[in-house]
C-alpha positions as CSV (number, residue, x, y, z in Angstrom):
1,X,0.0,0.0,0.0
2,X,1.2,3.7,-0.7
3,X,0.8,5.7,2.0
4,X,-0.1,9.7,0.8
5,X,2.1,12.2,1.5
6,X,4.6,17.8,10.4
7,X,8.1,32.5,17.3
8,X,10.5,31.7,19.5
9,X,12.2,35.0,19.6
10,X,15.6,34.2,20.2
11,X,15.9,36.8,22.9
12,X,17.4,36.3,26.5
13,X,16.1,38.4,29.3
14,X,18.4,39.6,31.8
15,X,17.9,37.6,35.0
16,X,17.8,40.6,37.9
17,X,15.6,41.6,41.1
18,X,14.7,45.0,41.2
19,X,12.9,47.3,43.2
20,X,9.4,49.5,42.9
21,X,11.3,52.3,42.0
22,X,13.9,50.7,39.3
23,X,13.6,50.8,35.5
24,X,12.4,47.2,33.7
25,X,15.3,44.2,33.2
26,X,16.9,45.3,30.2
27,X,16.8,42.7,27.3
28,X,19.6,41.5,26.3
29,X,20.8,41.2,22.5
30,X,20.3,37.8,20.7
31,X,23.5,35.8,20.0
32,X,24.5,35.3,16.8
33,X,24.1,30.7,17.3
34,X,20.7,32.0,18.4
35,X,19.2,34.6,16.4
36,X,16.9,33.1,13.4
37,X,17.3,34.8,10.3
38,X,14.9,34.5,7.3
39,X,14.9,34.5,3.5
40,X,14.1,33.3,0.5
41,X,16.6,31.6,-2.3
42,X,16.0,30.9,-5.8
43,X,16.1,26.8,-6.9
44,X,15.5,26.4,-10.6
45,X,13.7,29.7,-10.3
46,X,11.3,29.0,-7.8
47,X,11.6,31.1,-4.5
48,X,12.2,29.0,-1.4
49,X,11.9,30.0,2.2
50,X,14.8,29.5,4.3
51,X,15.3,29.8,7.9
52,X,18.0,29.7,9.8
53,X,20.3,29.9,13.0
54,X,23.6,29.2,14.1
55,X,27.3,29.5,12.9
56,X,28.2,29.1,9.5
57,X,30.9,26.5,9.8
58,X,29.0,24.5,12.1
59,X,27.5,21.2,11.3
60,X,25.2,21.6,8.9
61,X,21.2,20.1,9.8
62,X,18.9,20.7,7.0
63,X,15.1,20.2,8.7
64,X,12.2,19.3,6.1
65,X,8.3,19.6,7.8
66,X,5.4,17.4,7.5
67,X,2.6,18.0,5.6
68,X,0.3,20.5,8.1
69,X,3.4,22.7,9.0
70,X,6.4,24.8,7.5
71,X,9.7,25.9,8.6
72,X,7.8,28.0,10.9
73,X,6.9,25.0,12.9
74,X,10.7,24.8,13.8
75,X,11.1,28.4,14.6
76,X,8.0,28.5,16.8
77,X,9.2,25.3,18.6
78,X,12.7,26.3,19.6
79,X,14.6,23.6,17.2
80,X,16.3,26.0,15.3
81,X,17.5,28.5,18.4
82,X,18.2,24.9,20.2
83,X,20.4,23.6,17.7
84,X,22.1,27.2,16.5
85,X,22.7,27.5,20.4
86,X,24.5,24.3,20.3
87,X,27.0,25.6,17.8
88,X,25.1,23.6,15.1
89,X,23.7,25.2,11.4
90,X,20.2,24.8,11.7
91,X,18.5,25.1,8.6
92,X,15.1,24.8,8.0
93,X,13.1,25.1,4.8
94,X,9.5,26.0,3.3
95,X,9.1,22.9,1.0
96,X,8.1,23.1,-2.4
97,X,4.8,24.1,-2.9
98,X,3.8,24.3,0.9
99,X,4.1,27.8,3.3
100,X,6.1,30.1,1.6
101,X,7.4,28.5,-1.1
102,X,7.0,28.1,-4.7
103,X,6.0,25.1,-6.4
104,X,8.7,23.5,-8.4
105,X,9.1,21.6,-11.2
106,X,12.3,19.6,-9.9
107,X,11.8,15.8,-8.6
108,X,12.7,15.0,-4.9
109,X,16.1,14.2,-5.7
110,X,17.9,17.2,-8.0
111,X,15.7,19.7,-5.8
112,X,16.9,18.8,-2.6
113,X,20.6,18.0,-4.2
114,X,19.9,22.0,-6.0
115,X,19.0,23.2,-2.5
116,X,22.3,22.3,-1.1
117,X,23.9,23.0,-3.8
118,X,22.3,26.5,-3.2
119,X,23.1,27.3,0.0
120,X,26.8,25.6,0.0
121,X,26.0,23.0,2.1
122,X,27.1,19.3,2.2
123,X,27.4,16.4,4.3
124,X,23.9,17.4,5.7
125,X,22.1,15.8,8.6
126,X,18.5,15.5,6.9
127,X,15.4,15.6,9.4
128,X,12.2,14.9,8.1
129,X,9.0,14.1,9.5
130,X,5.7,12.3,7.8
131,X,4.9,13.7,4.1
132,X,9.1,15.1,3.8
133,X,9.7,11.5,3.7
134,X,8.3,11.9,-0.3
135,X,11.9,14.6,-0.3
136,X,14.1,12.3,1.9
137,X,14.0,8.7,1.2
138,X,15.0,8.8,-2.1
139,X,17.8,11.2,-1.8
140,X,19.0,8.7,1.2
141,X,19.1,6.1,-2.1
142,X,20.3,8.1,-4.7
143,X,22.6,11.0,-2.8
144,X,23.8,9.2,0.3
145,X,27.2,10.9,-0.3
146,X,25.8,14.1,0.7
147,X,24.4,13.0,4.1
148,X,26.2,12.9,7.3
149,X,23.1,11.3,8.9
150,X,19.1,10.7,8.6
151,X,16.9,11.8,11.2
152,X,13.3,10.3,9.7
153,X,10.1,11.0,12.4
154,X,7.8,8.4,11.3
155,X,8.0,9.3,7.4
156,X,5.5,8.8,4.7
157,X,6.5,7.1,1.7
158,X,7.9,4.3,3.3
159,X,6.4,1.4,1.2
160,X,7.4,3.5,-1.9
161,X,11.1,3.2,-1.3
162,X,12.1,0.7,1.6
163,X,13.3,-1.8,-0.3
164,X,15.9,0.5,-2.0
165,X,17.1,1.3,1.6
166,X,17.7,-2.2,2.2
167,X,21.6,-1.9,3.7
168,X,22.0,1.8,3.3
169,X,25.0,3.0,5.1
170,X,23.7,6.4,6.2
171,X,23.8,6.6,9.5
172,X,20.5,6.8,11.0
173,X,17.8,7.9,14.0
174,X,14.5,6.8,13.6
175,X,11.9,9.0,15.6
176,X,8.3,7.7,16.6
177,X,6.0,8.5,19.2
178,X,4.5,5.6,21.1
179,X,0.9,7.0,20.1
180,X,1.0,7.7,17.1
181,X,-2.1,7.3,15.4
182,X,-1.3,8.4,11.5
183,X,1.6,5.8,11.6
184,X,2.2,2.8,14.1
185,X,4.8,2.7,15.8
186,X,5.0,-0.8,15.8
187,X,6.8,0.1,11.9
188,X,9.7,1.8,13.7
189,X,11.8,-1.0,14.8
190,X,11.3,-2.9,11.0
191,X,12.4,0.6,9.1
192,X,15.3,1.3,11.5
193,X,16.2,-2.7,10.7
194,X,17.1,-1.5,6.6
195,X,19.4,0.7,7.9
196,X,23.3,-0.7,8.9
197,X,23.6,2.3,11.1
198,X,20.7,2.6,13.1
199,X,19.3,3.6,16.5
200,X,15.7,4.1,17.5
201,X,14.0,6.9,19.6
202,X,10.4,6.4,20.8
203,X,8.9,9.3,22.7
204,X,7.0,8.0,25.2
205,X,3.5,9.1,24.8
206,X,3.6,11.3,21.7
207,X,1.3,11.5,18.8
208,X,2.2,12.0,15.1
209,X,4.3,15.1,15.4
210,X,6.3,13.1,18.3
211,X,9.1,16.3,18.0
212,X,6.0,19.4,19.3
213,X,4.9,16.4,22.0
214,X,8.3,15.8,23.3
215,X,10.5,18.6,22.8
216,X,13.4,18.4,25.1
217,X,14.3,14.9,24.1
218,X,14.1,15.0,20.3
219,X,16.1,18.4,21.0
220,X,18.5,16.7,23.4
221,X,19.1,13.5,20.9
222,X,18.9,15.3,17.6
223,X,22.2,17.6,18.9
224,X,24.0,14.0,20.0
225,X,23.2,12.6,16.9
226,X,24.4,15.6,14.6
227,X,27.4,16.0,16.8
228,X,27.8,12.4,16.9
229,X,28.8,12.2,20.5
230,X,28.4,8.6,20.7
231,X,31.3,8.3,18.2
């Protein structure tokens, strides 16, 4: 069966106790690993919404959205201040044709391999929840030399292209929650089994969009895996 195709301001307030008769906590300036900037880039002339935080020469996450949400969704959430404040480059992305950004004409694979192309990056970790799976999994089979690791959260499109994952190589963390209702999770464990390189993260008690239910340890595990502290 096919299956069919997921504000924080970055701004840290002084911590201070102050009298009836002293002037408000000032607000600090954003730091540059945690200030989210915002634009669009041009991919085979089709506008693209980009946002992002963190240093440049950081290690470079690309973040994809399911199918009700944009790159927004990771601004509004924290992962991109999270990850820019870790000292990774968190960038996240309007996909074709959804928020902000253009439809285009470009298959899964040469767009996202444009896209990187684009904005200079390589050796990408790629997240991607539910319908971005219809963007990710066949770049994983076609471009796995541009991928430092795979961070799938119960992807779409599974049945489409798991056999061609069969032995990939890319290193992988597979994200579900233990409620979700769009996708089993009972189908984590037999996806994260095509990988060689595989872990598995269930967040206890989350629905679909496990990474809005459980914030702080999606954050906590996505910065391991992209740093790859368990190497």
């Amino acid at each position: 069966m096919v299956r069919p195709s997921s504000l924080l301001p970055c701004l840290l307030l002084a911590a201070c106790s102050r009298g009836a008769d002293e002037s408000p906590p000032a607000v600090e300036p954003a730091s540059a690993e945690n200030d989210v900037a915002s634009r669009f880039v041009e991919v085979a002339g089709r506008r693209v919404r980009v946002r992002e935080c963190g240093p440049t020469d950081g290690v470079p996450v690309l973040l994809l959205h399911g199918g009700r949400f944009s790159s927004a969704t990771w601004e509004e959430s924290g992962t991109l201040a999270h990850l820019g404040g870790a000292g990774l480059r968190a960038v996240a992305i309007d996909c074709p044709g959804f928020g902000e950004s253009e439809a285009n004409d470009l298959e899964p694979v040469p767009f996202l391999g444009a896209l990187l192309d684009r904005l200079a990056l390589d050796r990408v970790v790629l997240v991607s929840p539910s319908m971005s799976g219809r963007f990710s999994l066949p770049f994983v089979v076609a471009r796995p030399e541009r991928l430092r690791g795979y961070v799938p959260v119960a992807p779409a499109w599974i049945d489409e292209h798991g056999d061609a994952l069969d032995g990939s190589s890319v290193r992988t963390l597979v994200v579900w929650g233990t409620e979700d209702d769009v996708f089993p999770v009972e189908e984590a464990a037999p996806f994260a089994a095509r990988f060689e390189d595989a872990e598995t993260l269930l967040l206890e008690g989350a629905s679909h969009p496990a990474y809005l239910d459980r914030p702080d340890a999606f954050h906590a595990a996505l910065v391991r895996f992209a740093r790859g502290d368990d190497r």
